[in-house]
FIKEDREN-489565 format. One record per residue: residue in three letters; x, y, z of N, C-alpha, C, O in turn. Coordinates in steps of 0.1 Angstrom, whole numbers, plus 5000, padded with zeros to 4 digits. Layout:
<selos>
ALAXYZXYZXYZXYZ/...
</selos>
This chain:
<selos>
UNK366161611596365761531608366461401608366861341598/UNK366561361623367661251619366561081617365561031622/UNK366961051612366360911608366160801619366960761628/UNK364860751618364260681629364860541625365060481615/UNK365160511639366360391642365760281644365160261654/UNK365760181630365260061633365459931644366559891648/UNK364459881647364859821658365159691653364359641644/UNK366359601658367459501658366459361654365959321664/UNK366159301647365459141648366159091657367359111659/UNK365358991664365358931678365858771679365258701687/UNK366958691670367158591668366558521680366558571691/UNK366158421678365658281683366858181691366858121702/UNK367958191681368658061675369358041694369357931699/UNK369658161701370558161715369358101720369858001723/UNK368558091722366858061732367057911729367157841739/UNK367157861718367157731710368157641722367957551729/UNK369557751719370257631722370357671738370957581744/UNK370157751744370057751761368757681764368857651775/UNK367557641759366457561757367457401754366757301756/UNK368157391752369257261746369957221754370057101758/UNK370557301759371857301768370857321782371457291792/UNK369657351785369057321803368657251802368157221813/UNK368157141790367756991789368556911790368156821797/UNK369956881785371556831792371556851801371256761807/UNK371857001809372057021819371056911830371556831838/UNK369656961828368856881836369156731839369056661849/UNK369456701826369156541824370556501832370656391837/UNK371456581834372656551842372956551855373556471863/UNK371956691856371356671873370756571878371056531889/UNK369856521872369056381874370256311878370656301890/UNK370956271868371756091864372856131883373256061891/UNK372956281881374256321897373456311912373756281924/UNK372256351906371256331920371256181924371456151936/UNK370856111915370455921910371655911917371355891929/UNK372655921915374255871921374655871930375255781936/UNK374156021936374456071950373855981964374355961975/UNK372355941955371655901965371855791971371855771983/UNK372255671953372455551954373855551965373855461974/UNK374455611963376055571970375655631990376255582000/UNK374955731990374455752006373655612010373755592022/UNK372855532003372355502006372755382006372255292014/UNK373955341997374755201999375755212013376055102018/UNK376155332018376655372026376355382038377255352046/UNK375155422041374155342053374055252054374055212066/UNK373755142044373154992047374854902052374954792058/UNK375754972048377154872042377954922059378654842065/UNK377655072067378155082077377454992088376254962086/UNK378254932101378454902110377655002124377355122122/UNK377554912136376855032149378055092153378055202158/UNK379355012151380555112156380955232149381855322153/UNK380355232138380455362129379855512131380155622125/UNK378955482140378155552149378255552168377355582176/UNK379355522170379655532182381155562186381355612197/UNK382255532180383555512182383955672177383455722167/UNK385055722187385655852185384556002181384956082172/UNK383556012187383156132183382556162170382556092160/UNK381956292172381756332160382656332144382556302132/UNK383756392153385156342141384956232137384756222125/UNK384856102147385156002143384055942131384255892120/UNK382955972136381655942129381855982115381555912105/UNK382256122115382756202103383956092091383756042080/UNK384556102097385556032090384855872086384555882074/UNK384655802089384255642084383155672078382855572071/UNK382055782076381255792065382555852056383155762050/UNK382855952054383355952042384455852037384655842025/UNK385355752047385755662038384855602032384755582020/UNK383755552043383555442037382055502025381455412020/UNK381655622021381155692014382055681996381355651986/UNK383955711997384655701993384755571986385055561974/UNK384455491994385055351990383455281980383655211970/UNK382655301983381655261978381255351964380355321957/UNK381855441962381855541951382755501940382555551928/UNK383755411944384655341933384055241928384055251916/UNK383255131933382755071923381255061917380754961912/UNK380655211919379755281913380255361898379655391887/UNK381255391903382455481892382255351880381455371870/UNK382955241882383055131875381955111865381955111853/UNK380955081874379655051869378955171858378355151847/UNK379255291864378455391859379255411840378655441830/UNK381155381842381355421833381455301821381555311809/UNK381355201830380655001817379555091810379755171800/UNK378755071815377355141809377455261800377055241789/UNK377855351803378155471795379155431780379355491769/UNK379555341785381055321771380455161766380955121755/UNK379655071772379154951768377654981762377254941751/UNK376855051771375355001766374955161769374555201780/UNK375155231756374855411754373455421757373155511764/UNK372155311750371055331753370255341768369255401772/UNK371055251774370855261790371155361799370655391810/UNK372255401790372855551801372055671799371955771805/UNK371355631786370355741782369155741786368255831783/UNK368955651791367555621800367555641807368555601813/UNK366655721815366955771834365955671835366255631846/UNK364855591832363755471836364555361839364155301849/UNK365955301832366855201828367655271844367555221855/UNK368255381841368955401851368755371866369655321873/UNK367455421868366755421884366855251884367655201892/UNK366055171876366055001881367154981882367354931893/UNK367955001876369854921878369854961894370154871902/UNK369655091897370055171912368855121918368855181929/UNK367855061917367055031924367354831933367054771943/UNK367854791918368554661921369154681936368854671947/UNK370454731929371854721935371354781951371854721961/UNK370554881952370654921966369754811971370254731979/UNK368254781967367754631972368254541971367754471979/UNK369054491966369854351964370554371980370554281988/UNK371454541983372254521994371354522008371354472019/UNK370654592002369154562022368954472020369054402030/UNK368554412012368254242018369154182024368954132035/UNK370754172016371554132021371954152034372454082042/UNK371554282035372154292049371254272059371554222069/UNK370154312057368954222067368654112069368154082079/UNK368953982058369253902061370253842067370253722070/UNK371253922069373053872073372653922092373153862102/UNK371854012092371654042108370653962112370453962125/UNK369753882104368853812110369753662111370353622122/UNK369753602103370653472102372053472111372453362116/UNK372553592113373753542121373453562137374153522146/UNK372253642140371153612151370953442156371353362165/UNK370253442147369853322147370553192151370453112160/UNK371353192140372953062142373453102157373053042166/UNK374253212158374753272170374353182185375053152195/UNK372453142180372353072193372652912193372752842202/UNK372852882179373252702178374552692188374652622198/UNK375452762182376952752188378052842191377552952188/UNK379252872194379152972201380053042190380253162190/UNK380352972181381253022164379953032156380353012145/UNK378753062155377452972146376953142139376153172130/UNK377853252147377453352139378053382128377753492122/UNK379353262122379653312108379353232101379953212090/UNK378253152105377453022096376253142090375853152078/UNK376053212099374853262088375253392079374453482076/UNK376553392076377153482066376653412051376653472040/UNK376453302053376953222040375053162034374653092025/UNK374453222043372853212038372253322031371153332028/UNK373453412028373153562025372753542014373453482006/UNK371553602008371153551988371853661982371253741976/UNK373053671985373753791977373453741963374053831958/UNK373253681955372953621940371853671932371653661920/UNK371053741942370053771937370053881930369153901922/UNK371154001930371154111923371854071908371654141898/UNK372353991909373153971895371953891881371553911870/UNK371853801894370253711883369453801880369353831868/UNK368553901891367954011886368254081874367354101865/UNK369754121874370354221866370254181849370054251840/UNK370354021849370353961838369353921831369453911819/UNK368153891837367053881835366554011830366153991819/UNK366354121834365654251833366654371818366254471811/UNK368354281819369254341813369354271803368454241795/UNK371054201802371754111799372654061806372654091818/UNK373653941800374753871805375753991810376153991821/UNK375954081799376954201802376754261817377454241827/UNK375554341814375354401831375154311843375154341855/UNK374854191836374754071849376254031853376454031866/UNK377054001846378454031852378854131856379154131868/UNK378854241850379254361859378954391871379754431880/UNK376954371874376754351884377454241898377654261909/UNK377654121890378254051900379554101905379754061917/UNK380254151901381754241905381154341919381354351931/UNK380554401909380154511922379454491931379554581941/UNK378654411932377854351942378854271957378754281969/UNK379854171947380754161954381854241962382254221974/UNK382154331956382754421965381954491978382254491990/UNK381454511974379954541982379954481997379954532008/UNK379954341993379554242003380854252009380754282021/UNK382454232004383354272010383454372019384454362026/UNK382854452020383054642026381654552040381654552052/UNK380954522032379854462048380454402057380354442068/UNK381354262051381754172060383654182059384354112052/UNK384054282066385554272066385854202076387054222076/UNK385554142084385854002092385953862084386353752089/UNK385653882072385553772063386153802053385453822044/UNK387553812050388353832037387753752023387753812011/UNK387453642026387253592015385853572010385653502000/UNK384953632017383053632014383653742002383153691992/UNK384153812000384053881985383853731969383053711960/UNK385153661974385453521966383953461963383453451952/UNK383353421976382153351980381153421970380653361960/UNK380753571972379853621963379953641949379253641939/UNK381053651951381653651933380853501928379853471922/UNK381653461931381253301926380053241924379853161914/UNK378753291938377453281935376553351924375553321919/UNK377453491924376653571917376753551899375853561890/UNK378153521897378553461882377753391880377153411870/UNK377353261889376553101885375453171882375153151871/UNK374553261890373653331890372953381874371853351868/UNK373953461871373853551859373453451844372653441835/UNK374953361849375153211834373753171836373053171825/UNK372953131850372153031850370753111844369753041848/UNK370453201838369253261837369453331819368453361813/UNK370653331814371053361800370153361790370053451781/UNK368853211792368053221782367053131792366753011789/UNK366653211805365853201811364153181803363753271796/UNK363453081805361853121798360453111803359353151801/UNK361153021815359952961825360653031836361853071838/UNK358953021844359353071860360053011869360753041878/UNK359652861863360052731873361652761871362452771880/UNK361952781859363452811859364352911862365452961857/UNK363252961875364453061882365052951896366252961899/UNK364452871903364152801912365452671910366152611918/UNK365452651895366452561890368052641896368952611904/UNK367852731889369152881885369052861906370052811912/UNK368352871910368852901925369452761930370352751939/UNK368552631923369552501932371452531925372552501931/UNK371352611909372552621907373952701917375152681919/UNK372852801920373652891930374152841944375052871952/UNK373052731944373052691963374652581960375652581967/UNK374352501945375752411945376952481943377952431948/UNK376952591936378152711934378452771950379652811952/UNK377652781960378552801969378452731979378852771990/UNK377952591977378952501987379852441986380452391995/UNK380352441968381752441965382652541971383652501977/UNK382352651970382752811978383252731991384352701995/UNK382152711996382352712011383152602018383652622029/UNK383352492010383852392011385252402010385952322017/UNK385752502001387052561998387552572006388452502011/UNK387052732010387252802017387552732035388552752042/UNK386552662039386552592051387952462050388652442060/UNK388252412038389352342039390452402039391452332042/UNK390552552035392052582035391852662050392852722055/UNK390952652055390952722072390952612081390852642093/UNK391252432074391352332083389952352092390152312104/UNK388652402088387352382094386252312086385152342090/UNK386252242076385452162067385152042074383952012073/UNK385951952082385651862087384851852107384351752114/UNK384952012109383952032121382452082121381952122111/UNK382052072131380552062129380352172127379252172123/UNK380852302126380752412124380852422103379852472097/UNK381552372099381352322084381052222078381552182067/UNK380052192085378452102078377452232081376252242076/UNK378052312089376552402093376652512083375852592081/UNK378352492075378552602069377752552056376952642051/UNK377752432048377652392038375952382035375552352023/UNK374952392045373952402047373052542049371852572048/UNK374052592050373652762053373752782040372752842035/UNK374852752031375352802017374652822007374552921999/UNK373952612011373052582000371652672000371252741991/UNK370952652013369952752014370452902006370052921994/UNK371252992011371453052005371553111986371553211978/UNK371652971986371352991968369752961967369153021959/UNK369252881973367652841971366653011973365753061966/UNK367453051986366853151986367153251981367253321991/UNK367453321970368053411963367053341947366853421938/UNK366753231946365853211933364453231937363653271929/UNK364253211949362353271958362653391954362353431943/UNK363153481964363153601962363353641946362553721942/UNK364053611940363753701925362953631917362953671905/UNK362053521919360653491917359653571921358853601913/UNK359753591930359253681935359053831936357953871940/UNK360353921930360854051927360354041914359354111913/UNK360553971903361054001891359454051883359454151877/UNK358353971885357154031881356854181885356054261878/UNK357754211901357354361905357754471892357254561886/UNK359254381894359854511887359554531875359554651870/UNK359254411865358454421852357354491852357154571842/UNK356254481864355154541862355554751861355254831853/UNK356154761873356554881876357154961866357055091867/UNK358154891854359154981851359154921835360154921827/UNK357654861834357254791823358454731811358354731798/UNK359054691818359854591810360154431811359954341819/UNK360454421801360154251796361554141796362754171795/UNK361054031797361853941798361353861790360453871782/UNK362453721795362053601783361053551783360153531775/UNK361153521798359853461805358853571802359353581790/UNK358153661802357053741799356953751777356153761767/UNK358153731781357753741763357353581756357153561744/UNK357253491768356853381763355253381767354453321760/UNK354953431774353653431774353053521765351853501761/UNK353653591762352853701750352753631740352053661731/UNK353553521740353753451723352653281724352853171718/UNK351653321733350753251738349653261723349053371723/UNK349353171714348553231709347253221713346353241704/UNK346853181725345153191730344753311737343653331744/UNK346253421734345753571743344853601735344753541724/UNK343653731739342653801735343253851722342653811711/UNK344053911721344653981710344753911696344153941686/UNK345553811699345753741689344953631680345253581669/UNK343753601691342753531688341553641680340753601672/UNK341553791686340853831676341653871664340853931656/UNK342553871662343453911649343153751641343353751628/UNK342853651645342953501636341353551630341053531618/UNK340153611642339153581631338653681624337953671614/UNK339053811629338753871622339853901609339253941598/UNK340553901609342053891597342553781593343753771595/UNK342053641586342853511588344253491582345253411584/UNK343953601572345153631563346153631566347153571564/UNK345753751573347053881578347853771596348953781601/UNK347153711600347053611612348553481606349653471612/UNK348053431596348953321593349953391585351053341586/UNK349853521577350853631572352453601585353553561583/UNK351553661599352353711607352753621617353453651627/UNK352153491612352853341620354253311608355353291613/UNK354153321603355053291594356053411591357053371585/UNK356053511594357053601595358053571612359253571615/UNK356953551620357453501632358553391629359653441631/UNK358553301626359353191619360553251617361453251626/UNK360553331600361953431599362053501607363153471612/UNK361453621613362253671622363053641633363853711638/UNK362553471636363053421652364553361644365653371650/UNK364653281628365653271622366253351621367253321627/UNK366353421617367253581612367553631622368653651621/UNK367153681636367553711651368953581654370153601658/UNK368553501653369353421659370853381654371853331661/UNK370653441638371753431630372553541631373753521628/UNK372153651634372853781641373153781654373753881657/UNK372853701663373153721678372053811687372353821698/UNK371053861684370053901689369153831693369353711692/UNK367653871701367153821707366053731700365053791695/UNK365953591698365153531689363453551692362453591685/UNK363653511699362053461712361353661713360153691714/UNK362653791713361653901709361453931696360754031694/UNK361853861686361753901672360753821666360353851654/UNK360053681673359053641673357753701678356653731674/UNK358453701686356253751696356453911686355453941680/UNK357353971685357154131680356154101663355354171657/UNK356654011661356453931648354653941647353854011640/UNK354253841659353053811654352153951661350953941662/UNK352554041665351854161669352154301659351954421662/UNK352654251646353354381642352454411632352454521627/UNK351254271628350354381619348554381626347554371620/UNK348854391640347254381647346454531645345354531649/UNK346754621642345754721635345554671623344954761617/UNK345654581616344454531608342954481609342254451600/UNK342854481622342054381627341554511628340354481631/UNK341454631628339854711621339354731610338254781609/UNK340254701598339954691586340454611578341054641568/UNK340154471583341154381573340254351563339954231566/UNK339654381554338854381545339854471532339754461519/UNK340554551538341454641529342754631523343454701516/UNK343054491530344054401527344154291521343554201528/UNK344754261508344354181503344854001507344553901499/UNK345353991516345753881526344253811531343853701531/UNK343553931535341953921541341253901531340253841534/UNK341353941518339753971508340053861499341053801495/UNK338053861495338053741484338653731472338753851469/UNK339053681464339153611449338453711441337253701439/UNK339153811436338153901426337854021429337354091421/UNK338154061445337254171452338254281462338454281474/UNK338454341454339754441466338654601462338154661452/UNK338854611473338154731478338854861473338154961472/UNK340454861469340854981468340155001451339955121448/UNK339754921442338954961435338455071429338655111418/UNK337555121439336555201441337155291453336255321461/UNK338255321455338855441460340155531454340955441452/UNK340655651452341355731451342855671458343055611469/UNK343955701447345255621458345355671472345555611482/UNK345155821470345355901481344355881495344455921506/UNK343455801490342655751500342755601507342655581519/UNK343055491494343855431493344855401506344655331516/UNK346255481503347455521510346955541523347555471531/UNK346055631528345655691541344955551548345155551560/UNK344055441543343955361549345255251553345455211565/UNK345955211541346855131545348055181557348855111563/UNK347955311558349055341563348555351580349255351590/UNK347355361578346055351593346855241599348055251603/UNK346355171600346755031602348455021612348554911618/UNK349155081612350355111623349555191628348855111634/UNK349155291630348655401644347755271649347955201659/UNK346755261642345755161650346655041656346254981666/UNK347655011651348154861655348654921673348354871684/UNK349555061671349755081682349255101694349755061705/UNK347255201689346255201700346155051706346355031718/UNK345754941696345554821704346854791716346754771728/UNK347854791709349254751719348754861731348254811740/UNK348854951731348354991746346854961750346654881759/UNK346055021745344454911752345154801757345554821768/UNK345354661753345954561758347554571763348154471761/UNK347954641767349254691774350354591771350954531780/UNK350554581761351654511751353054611756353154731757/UNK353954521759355454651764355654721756354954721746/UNK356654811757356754931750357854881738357954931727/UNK358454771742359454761729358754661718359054661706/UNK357854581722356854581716356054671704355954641692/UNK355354791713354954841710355554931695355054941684/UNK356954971701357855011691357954981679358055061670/UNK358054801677358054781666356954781656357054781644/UNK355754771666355154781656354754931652354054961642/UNK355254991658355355181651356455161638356255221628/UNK357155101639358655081628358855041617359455071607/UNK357754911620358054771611357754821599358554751591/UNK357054931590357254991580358455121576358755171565/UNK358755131586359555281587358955401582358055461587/UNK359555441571359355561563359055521546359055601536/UNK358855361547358655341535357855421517357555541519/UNK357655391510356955441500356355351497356955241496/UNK354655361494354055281490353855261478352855311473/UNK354855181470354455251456353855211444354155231432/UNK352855131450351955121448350355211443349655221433/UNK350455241455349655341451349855511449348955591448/UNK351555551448352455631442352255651426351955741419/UNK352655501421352355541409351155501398351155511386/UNK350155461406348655501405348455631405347955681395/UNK348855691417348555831415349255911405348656011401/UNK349955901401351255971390350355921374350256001365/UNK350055821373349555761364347855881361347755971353/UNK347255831368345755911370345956081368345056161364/UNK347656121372347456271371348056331359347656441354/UNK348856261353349856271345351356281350351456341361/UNK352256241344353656291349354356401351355556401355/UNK353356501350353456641349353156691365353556801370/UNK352356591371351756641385352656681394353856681393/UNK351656741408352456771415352156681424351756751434/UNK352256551426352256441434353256451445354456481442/UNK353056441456354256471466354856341471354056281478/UNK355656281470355956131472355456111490354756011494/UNK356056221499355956201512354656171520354656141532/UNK353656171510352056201513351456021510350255981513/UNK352655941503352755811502353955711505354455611500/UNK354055781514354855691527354355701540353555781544/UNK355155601550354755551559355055671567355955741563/UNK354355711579354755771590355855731596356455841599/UNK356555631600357655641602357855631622356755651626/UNK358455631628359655611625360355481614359755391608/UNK361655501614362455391608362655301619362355331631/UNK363155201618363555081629364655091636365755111630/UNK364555091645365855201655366855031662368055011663/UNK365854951665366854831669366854721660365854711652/UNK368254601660367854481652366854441649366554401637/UNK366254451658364354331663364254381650364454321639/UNK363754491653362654581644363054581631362154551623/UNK364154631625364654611615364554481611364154471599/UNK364754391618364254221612363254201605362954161594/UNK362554251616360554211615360054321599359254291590/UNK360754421600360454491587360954421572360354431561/UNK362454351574362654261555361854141559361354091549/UNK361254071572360753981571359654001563359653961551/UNK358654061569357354131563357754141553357454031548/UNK358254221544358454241527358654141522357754091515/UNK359854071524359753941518359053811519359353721511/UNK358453781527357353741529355953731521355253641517/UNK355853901522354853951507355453891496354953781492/UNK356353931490357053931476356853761472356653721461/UNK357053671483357253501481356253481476356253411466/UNK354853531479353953441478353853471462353453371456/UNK353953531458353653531442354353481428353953471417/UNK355853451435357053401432356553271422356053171427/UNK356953291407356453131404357353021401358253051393/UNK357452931406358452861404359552861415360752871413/UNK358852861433359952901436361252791443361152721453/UNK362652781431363552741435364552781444364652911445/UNK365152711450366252801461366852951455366953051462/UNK367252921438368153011435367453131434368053231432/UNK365853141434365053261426364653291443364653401447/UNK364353211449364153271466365253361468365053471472/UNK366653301466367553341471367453521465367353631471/UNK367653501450367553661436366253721447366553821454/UNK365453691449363653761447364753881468364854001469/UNK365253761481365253801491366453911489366254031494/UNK367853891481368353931478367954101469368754191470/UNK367054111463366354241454365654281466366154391469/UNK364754231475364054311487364854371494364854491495/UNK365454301500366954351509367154481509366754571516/UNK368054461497368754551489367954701486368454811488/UNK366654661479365854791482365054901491364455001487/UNK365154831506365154831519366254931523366255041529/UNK367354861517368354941526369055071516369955151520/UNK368455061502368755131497368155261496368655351491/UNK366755251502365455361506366155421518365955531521/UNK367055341524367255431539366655391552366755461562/UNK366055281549365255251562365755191573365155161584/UNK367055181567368155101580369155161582370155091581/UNK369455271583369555411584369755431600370855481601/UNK369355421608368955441619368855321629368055341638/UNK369155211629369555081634371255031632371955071622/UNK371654981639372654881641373054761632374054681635/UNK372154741619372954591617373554641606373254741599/UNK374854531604376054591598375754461586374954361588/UNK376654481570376354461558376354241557375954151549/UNK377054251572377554101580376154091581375654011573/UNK375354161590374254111597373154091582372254011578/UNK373654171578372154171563372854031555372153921553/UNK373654031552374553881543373453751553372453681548/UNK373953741566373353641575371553631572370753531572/UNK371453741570369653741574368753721559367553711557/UNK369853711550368953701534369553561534368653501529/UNK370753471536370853361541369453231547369053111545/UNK369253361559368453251567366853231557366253131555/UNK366553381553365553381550365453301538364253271538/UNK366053251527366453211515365853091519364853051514/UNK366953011533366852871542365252841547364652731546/UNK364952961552363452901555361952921548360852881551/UNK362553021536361253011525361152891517360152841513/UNK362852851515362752731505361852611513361252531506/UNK361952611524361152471529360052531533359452451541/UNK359452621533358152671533357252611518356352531516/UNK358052711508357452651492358252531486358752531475/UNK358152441495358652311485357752271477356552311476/UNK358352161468357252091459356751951467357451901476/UNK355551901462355151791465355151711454355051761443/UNK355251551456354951461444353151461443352151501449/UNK353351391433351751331431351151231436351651121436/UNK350051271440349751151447348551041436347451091432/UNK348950891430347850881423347050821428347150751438/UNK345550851419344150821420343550891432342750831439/UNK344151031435343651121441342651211431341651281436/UNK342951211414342051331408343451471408343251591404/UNK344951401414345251571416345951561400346051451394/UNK346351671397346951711383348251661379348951701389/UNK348951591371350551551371350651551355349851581347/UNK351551511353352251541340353551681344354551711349/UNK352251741336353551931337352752011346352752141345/UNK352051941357351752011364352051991382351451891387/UNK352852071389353252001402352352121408352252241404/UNK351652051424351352191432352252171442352852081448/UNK351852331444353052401452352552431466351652511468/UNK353052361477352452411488352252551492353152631490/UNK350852601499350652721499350552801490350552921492/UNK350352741472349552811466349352741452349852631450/UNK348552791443347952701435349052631425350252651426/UNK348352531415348952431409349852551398349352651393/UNK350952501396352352541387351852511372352252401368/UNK351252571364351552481351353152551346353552661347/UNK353952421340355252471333355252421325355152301325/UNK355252491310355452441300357352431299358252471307/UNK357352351285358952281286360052401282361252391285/UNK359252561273359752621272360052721280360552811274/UNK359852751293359752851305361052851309361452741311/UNK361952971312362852961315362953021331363652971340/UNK361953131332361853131350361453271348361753351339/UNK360353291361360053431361361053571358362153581364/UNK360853691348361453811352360453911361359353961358/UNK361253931373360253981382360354151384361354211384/UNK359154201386359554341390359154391405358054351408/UNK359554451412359354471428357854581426357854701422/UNK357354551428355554691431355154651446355554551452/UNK354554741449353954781458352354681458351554691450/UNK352254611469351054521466350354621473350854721478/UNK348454601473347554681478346954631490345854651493/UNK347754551498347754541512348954651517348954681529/UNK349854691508350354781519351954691517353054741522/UNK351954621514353654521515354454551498354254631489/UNK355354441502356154471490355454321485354954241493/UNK355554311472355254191459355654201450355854321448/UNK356054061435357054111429356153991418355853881419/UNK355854091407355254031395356253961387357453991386/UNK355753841382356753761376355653741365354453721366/UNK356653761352356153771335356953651332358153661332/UNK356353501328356953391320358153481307357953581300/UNK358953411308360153451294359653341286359653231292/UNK358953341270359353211262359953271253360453211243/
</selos>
């Protein structure tokens, strides 16, 4: 009889990757759809009524697709900055839609205001309709762009924006010049934007950037000295005033909607009389002044790499608020004598400290903390090992166990941006200082240098951007602002305080040094708050 024919196993692995390849695909259709629309729709607003009346249907035909054509080149531009400058943005379809939400509102305003204003003027005089070209807040998309972005896409934007405005007003060769010029001042003037009042400033800058413009411009046209250019130089200035209303006005929208943050918003977070942070001071006081003082270095060490200072602060003092349901389990929070892990199992131990990020995160959304925010505080430990209570557990089982290391690390993720990667050696070394005896520049320097180093040697920076430059700079800063954190004080006499061989040390108890101490040898452990700390054994 002939033998029954087994049937074939059914690989997966093709389902996998056409499951792969229609998630590309998709995400491609999106970014070509996003494109398609933006550029029809720049193309409407940028066409004229004679574009719809002159030569027929042909004709109609034709001046959309140039001018469809023409508006598609410096979307090209734009689209391919981004893709080859800022990879994380091009990978964002949320990042994507606001850029294309800018640029197409930035141009209806402009152009609704360019038909209302040259209405308007039109009736002062009988030239007064190219007075209200120059009221146009074309400035406002670039400041937007910089504020919500950076300097990068805020220039880029001002290029294209300009062109833009060129294709609107081709009766005016040189309003391309004009917007350029407003939209640059624009972008410079908001770089390290922090108050609201100082968008309003950024707009008187824009209003003087182009009545220089216009001033130019009207003298090499021998019209600066007619009344037609006093009306130009008045139109100009308004024009920059209003272009800082309006993105006073916009900029809260778009933050609320597309939940992203600025300087200005991140200054208010770094308010410490919000709800949040005021219940993190009383219920945690520890962990509260812990994470004021990491704020400190992180805002140093940000600044020393070129990143954002003012977000490596506020992320700072929010990165350990899931303590604030058990800060009793941290030893930052508990009394003199009294630590809770005690009387628990490491493995139980571990599962609380490691609580404390999920919970930090629930709070950040309950109180709707942004998402990059939120991020870090998912990060600020990465994938660490607590090892701490690792080799408690190895100890209690024997060496022989089958202890799993991964069951005493952090959930993770790792720290995917600067910020975050900051706020994570700050936090360690931070811990590690406070126990440090004797701390001189040179052993701050050894103690930040050993933390560093074993950070990046675990892998936790792995998955972030800062290069061996940025880590050199940031054990620098941090070295710079622990030393004047633990300075010494003199003695003060007929206070009762201790002197001879004894100096105290601000922020923690009195130093005895005998004459034979040569300086801590320290070892890196795992403290039972969850941080790194570094035992120091006197040499005599």
């Amino acid at each position: 009889m002939p033998q029954k024919t087994q049937p074939r196993p059914v690989s997966i692995k093709p389902a996998a990757k056409a499951v792969k390849f229609t998630g590309v695909t998709s995400e491609r259709v999106k970014k070509t759809a996003l494109g398609a629309g933006v550029a029809v729709s720049l193309a409407l607003l940028l066409s004229d009524g004679d574009t719809f009346t002159k030569g027929g249907a042909w004709g109609v035909a034709q001046s959309l697709a140039g001018l469809l054509c023409l508006v598609l080149l410096p979307l090209f531009v734009l689209y391919r900055d981004i893709k080859r400058y800022k990879v994380k943005i091009s990978g964002n379809m949320r990042k994507m839609m606001l850029i294309s939400l800018i640029l197409v509102g930035s141009t209806a305003i402009s152009r609704l205001s360019l038909d209302m204003f040259t209405t308007f003027t039109a009736t002062l005089a009988a030239d007064g309709a190219r007075t209200g070209y120059f009221a146009v807040p074309a400035a406002a998309g670039a400041m937007l762009a910089t504020l919500l972005f950076d300097i990068h896409i805020g220039i880029v934007f001002a290029f294209i924006v300009s062109v833009l405005m060129g294709i609107l007003l081709p009766a005016e060769p040189l309003f391309f010049l004009y917007a350029f010029v407003g939209s640059m001042t624009a972008a410079f003037s908001v770089i390290r934007c922090t108050q609201r009042s100082a968008l309003m400033k950024a707009g008187l800058f824009v209003g003087l950037a182009n009545v220089a413009t216009v001033v130019f411009m009207d003298l090499y046209r021998h019209q600066l000295f007619m009344a037609s250019g006093w009306h130009n130089v008045v139109a100009a200035f308004l024009g920059g005033i209003l272009a800082g209303v309006l993105v006073s006005g916009i900029l809260p929208l778009l933050e609320w909607m597309f939940k992203e943050v600025t300087d200005i918003s991140l200054l208010e977070y770094a308010d410490l009389n919000r709800p949040l942070l005021k219940s993190l001071m009383v219920a945690a006081p520890g962990t509260y002044h812990h994470s004021i003082i990491i704020g400190s270095l992180a805002e140093g060490a940000a600044e020393a790499v070129g990143v954002n200072p003012l977000m490596a602060r506020v992320s700072a003092y929010y990165h350990d608020i899931g303590k604030i349901k058990k800060p009793e389990y941290f030893i930052e929070n508990q009394a003199k004598g009294e630590n809770r892990h005690d009387r628990l199992t490491p493995s139980m131990s571990s599962l609380i400290i490691a609580s404390h990020v999920k919970d930090g995160v629930e709070l950040a959304h309950e109180h709707n903390l942004p998402p990059i925010i939120t991020d870090i505080i998912q990060q600020h430990h990465g994938t660490a090992l607590m090892t701490y209570f690792y080799s408690k557990a190895k100890e209690a089982e024997g060496e022989s166990s089958m202890i799993r290391e991964e069951e005493y690390r952090y959930p993770g993720p790792k720290p995917q941006t600067k910020v975050a990667a900051i706020v994570m050696l700050a936090d360690a070394v931070e811990a590690a200082s406070r126990v440090l005896d004797n701390p001189t520049p040179s052993r701050i320097a050894a103690l930040t240098d050993k933390i560093v180093t074993r950070i990046f040697e675990d892998g936790q920076l792995s998955e972030c951007d800062l290069t061996l430059r940025d880590l050199t700079e940031i054990m620098k800063s941090f070295s710079k602002l622990l030393g004047g954190i633990y300075h010494y004080r003199i003695d003060y006499p007929g206070l009762g305080i201790p002197s001879g061989g004894e100096r105290r040390r601000v922020g923690g108890p009195a130093d005895k040094l005998p004459a034979e101490h040569k300086g801590p040898r320290f070892e890196v452990k795992e403290g039972s708050r969850g941080g790194t700390v570094v035992i120091g054994v006197p040499r005599r």
